[in-house]
C-alpha positions as CSV (number, residue, x, y, z in Angstrom):
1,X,0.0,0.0,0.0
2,X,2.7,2.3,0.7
3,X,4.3,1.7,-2.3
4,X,0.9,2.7,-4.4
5,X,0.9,6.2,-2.2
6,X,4.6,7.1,-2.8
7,X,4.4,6.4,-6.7
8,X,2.6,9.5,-7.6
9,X,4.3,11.8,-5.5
10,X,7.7,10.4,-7.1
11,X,6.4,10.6,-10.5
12,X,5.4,13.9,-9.6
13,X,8.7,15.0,-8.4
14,X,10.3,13.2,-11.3
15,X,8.5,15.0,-14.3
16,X,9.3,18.4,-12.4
17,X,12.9,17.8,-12.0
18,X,13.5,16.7,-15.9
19,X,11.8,19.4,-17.8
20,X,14.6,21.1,-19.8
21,X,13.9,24.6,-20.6
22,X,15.5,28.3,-19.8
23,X,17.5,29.7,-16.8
24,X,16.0,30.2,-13.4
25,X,16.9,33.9,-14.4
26,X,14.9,33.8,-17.6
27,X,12.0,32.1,-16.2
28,X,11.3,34.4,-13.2
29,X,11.2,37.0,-16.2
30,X,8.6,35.1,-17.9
31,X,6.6,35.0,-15.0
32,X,5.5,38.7,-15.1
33,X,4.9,38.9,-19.0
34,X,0.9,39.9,-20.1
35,X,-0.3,36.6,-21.1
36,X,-1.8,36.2,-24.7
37,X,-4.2,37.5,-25.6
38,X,-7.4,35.1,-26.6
39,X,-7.9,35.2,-30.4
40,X,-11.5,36.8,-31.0
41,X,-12.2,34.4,-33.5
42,X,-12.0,31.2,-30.9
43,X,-13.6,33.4,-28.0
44,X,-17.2,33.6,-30.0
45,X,-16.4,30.2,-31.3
46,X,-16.7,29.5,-27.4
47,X,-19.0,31.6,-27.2
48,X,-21.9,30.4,-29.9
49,X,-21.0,26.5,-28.9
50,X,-21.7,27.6,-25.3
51,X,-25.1,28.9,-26.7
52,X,-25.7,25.4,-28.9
53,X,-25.4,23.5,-25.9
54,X,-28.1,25.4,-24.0
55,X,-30.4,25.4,-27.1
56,X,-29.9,21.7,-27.4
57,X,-31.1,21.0,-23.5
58,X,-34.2,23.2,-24.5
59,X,-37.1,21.4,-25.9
60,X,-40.5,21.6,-26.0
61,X,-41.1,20.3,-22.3
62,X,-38.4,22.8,-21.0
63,X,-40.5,25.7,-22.9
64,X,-43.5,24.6,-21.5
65,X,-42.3,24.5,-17.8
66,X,-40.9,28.4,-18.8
67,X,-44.9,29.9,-20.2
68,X,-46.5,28.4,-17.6
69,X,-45.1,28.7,-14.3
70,X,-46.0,32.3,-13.3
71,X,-49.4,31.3,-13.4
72,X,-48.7,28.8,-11.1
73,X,-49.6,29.5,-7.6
74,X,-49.6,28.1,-3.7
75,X,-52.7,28.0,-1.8
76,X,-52.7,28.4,2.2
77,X,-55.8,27.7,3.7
78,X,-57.5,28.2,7.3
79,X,-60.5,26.7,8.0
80,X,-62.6,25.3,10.7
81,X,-63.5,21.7,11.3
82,X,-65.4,19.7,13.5
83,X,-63.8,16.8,15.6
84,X,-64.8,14.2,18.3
85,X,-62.9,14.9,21.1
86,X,-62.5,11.7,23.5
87,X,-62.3,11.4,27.9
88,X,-58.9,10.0,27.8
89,X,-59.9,8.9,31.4
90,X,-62.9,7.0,29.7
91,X,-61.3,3.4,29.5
92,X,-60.4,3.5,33.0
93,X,-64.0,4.4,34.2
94,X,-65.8,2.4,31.9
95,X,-68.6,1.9,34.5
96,X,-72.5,2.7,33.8
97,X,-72.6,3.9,37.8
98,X,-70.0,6.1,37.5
99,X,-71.2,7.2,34.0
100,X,-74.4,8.2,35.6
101,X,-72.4,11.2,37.5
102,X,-69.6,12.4,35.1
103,X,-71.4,12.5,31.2
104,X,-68.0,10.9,29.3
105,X,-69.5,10.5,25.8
106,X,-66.9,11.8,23.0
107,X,-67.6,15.5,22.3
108,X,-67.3,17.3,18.9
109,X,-65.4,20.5,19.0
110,X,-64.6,23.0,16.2
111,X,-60.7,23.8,15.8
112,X,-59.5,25.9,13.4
113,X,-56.5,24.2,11.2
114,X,-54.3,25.1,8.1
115,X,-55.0,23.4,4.8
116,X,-52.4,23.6,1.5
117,X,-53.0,22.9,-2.1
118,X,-52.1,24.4,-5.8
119,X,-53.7,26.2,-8.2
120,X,-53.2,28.1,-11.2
121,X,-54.7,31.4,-12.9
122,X,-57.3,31.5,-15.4
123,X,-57.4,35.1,-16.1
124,X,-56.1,38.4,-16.5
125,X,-58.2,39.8,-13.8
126,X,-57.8,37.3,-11.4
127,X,-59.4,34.2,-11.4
128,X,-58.0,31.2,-10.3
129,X,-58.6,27.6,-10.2
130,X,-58.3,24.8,-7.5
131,X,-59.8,21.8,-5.6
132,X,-63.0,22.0,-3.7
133,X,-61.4,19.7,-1.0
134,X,-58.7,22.1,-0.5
135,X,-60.8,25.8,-0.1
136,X,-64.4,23.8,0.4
137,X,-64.4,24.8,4.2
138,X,-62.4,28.2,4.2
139,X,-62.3,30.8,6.6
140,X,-59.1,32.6,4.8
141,X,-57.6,31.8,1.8
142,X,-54.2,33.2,0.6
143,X,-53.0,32.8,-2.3
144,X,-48.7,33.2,-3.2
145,X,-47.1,33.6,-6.7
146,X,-44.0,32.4,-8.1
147,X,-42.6,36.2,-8.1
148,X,-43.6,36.3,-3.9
149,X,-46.7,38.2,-4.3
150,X,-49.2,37.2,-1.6
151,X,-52.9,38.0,-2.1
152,X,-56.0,37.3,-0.2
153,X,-58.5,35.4,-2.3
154,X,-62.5,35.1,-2.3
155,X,-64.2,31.9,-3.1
156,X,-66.4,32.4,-5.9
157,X,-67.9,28.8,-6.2
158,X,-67.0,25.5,-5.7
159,X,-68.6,22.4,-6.4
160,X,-68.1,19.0,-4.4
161,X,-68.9,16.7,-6.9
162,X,-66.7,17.3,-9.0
163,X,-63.6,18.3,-6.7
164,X,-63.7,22.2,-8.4
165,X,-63.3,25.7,-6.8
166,X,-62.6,28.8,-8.2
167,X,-61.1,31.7,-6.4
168,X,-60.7,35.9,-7.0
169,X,-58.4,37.6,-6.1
170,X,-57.8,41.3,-7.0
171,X,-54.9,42.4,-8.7
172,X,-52.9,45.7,-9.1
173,X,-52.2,44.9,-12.6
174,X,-52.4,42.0,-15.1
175,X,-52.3,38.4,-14.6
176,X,-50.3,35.6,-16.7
177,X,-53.2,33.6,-16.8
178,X,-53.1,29.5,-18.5
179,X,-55.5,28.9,-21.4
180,X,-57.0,25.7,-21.5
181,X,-56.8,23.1,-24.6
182,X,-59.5,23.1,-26.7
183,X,-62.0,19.7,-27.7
184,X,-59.2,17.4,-29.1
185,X,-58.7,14.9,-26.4
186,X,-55.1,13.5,-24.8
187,X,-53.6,10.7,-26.3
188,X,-52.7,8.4,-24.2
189,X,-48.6,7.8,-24.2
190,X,-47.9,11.6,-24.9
191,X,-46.1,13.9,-22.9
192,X,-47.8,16.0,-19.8
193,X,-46.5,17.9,-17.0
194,X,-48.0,18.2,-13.5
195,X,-46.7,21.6,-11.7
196,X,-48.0,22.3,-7.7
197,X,-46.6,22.7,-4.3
198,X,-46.8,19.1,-2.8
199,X,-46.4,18.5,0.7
200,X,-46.3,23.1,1.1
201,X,-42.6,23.1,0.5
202,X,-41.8,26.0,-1.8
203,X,-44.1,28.8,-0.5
204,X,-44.4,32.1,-3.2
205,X,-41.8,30.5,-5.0
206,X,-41.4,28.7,-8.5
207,X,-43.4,25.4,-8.7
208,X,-42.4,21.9,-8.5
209,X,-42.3,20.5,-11.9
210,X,-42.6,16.2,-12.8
211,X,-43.1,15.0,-15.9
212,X,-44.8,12.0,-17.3
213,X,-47.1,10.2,-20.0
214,X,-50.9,10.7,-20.2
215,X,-51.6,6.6,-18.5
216,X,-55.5,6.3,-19.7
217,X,-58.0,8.6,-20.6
218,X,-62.1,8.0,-19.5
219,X,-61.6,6.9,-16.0
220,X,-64.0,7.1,-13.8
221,X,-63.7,6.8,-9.8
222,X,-66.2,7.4,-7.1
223,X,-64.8,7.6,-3.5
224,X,-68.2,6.3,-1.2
225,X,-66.8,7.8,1.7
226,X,-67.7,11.5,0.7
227,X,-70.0,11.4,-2.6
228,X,-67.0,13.0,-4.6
229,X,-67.9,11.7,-8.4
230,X,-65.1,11.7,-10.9
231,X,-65.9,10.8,-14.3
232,X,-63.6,10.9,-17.6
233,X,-60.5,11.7,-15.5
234,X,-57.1,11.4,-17.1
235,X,-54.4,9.0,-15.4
236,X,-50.9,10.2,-15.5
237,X,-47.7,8.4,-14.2
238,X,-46.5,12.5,-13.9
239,X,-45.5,12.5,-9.7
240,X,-48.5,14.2,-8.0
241,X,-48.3,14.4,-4.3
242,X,-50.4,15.8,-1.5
243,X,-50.6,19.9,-2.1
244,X,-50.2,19.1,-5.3
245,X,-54.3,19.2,-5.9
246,X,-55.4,22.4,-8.0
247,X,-52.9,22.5,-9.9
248,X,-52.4,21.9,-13.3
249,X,-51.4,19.0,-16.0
250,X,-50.4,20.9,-19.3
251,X,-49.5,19.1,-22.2
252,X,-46.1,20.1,-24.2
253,X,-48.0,23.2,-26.0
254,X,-48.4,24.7,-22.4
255,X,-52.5,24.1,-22.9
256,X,-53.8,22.8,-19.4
257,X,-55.5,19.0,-20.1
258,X,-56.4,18.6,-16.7
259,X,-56.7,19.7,-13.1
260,X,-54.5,17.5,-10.8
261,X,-56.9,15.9,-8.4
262,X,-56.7,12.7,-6.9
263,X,-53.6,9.7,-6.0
264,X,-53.8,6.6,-5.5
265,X,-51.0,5.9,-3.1
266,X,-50.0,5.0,0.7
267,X,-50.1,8.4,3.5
268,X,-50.9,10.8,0.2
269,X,-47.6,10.0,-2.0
270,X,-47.3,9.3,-5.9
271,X,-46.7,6.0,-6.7
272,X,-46.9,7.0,-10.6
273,X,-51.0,6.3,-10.5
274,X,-52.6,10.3,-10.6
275,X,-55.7,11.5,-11.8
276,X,-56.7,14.8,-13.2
277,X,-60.6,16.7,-14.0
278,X,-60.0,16.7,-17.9
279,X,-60.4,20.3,-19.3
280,X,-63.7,20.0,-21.4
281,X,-65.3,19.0,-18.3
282,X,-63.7,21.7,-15.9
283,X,-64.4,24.4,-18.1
284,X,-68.1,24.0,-18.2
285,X,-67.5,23.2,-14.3
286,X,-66.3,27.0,-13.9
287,X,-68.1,28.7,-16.1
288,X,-71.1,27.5,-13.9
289,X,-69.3,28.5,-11.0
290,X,-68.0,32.1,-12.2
291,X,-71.9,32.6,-13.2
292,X,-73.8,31.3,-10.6
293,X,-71.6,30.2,-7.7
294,X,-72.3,26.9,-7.9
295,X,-73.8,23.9,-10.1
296,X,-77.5,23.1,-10.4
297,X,-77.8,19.0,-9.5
298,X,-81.3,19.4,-7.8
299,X,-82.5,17.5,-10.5
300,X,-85.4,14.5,-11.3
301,X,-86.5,12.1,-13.2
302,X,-89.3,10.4,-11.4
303,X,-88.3,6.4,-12.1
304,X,-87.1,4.3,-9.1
305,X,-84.6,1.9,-10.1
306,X,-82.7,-1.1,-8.6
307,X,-79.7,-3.3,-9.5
308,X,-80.7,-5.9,-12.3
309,X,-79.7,-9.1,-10.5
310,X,-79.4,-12.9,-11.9
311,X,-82.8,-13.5,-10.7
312,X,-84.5,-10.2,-12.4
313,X,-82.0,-11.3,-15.4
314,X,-83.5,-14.6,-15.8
315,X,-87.3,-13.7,-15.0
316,X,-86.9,-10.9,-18.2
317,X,-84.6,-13.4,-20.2
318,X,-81.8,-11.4,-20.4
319,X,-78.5,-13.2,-21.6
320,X,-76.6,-10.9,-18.4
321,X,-77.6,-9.4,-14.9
322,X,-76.3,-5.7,-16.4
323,X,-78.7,-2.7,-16.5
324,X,-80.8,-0.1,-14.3
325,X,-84.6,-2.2,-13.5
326,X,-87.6,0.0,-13.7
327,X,-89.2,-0.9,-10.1
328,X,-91.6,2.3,-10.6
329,X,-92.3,5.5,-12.4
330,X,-94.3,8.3,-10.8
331,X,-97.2,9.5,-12.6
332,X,-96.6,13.1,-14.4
333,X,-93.2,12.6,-14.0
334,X,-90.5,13.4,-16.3
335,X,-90.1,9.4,-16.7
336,X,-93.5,9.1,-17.1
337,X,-93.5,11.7,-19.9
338,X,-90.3,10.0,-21.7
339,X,-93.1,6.9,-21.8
340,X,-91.0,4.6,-19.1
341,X,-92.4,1.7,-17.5
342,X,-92.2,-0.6,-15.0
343,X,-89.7,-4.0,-15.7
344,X,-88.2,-1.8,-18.1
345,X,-84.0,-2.2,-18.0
346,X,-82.4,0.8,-18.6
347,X,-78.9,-0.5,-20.2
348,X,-77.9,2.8,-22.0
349,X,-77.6,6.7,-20.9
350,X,-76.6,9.3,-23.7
351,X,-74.4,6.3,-25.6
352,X,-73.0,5.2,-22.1
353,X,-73.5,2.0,-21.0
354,X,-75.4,1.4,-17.7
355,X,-74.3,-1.4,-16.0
356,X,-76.3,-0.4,-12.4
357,X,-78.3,1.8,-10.6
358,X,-75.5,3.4,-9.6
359,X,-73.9,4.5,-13.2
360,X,-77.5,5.6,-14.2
361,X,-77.4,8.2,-10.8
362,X,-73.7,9.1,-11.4
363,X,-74.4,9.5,-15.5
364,X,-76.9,12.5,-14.5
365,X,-74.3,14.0,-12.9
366,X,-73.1,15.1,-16.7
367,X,-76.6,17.5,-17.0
368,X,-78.3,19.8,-15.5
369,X,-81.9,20.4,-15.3
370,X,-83.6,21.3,-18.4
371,X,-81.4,19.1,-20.3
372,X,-82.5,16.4,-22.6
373,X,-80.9,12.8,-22.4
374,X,-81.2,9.8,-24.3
375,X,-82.0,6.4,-23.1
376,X,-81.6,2.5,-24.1
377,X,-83.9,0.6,-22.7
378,X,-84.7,-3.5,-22.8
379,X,-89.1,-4.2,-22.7
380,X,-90.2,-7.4,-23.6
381,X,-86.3,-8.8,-24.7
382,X,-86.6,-6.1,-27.4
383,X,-84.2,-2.6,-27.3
384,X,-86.1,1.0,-27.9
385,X,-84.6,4.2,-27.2
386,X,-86.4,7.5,-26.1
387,X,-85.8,10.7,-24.7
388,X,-86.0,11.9,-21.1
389,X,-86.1,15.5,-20.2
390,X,-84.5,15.8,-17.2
391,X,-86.5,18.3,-14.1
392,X,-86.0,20.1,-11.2
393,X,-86.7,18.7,-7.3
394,X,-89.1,21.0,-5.7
């Protein structure tokens, strides 16, 4: 070993030793001459490579990240929320005499607590788009650029449904706002790029930028546990983490395809499986919301419907239990109007197929009172269509 640290140090000494050349004299002199000058030729040679090489790590993701992010923004939230609040002494005193004294029943308390998210601006003026789940329950709402700006925000709308909110805020001058793409839907395998603030790390500062493929387009998820319905949502492997919701999935144009929404992932973390509102169905979403403050689902139809089973199935001869089974139509109801009837099967809603009650309910969800929707049914082990104008509860 001693031998391999000696060997360089020797060589070293070795090439300094043998280099022939001028006097001591002569080479102190050289020491203190102006050194050549670099020919301006090979300097903007240097120059205009230097500048090849950046070009040539730009590309069409890289000027995407660049339009977009100033419209990019953090969203800090305080709101209040109710909580059940337990005795911590009520395991030890678990005892109906000693209940009958001291009233140890959990207790629900309001606390206020701070809630994070994304979002990114829609307008010149000000508006501004996010989650419903992130400003739903707001108290205050602040909202931070990229540049540091912080300004105090107003929620316009929001709708649960769907997961959307838009905010206001009011600003001394312009906005750079996002536009979103128009009709042509994402193609599955090309290139998108979810921007946010996950996890609240870069307060008023640029956003976090991961990139990935559109997965799957058309999926739809329902989460039981709060009614949330999300239909045609785009998957993305693009990394989207928790305070990443709001914000937005752009393609490589800079057009925003989607608001980022919902993970599925352990304790809120991206295991490459995200899902965003697609834009066609945000935008009607908002413009709802900018209008009215919210979106008109009081509606009815008038027809009570229950899963078709293998034993409804085989009493109407049908070759699979799949469908929504007329149990009963009110009279003068919109149903009745659109001519339904009992034991109909109702396997078709506006081209989509109905495979329960349940996609027949969450397939409304698309319209709005007023509207007119077009329905496949099964009578008698024959298939008719007809038209059902949807109305309004109350």
């Amino acid at each position: 070993m001693m031998r391999w640290l000696h060997l360089p140090l020797g060589l070293l000494l070795i090439l300094g030793c043998s280099l022939d050349g001028p006097s001591t004299k002569a080479t102190a002199h050289a020491a203190f001459e102006t050194p050549p000058q670099r020919p301006a030729v090979l300097y903007a040679d240097t120059v205009a490579a230097q500048q090849e090489i950046t070009r040539s790590r730009e590309n069409a993701i890289t000027r995407a990240v660049e339009a977009v992010t100033p419209a990019v923004v953090s969203i800090n939230v305080l709101e209040v929320r109710r909580v059940q609040v337990r005795d911590p002494f009520s395991n030890f005193f678990n005892d109906p005499f000693f209940e009958h004294f001291f009233d140890r029943r959990p207790r629900t308390m309001e606390r206020e607590v701070q809630n994070l998210g994304s979002g990114f601006v829609i307008s010149a003026d000000g508006y501004i788009v996010t989650n419903e789940h992130v400003v739903g329950h707001a108290t205050q709402i602040e909202v931070q650029f990229p540049d540091g700006r912080s300004m105090e925000a107003e929620l316009v709308g929001s709708d649960h449904a769907s997961d959307l909110a838009l905010l206001k805020v009011t600003p001394a001058e312009p906005l750079a706002y996002l536009a979103f793409a128009d009709a042509t839907a994402p193609i599955p395998g090309e290139w998108v790029i979810a921007l946010g603030n996950p996890f609240g790390l870069f307060e008023a500062a640029d956003p976090t930028v991961t990139v990935g493929v559109v997965s799957a387009v058309g999926r739809n998820l329902q989460t039981r546990r709060d009614g949330r319905v999300y239909r045609d949502m785009i998957q993305t492997d693009a990394a989207i983490n928790r305070g990443n919701s709001g914000g937005p999935l752009v393609n490589a144009d800079g057009d925003v395809i989607g608001v980022n929404t919902a993970i599925i992932g352990p304790a809120g973390g991206s295991v490459g499986i995200g899902f965003a509102v697609p834009s066609d169905r945000a935008t009607r979403i908002l413009d709802e919301l900018r209008t009215h403050g919210e979106v008109d689902r009081s509606y009815y139809t008038g027809v009570q419907l229950i899963d078709v089973d293998r034993r409804i199935a085989q009493g109407l001869g049908l070759a699979q239990a799949r469908g929504a089974f007329v149990r009963d139509v009110d009279p003068r109801s919109p149903a009745d109007a659109a001519g339904l009837q009992r034991y109909d099967v109702i396997v078709s809603l506006d081209d989509r197929p109905v495979a329960n009650r349940q996609d027949f309910l969450v397939g409304l969800y698309d319209f709005r009172p007023g509207d007119d929707v077009t329905l496949a049914l099964i009578r008698d082990g024959e298939r008719i269509t007809t038209t059902l104008e949807i109305g309004r509860q109350g």
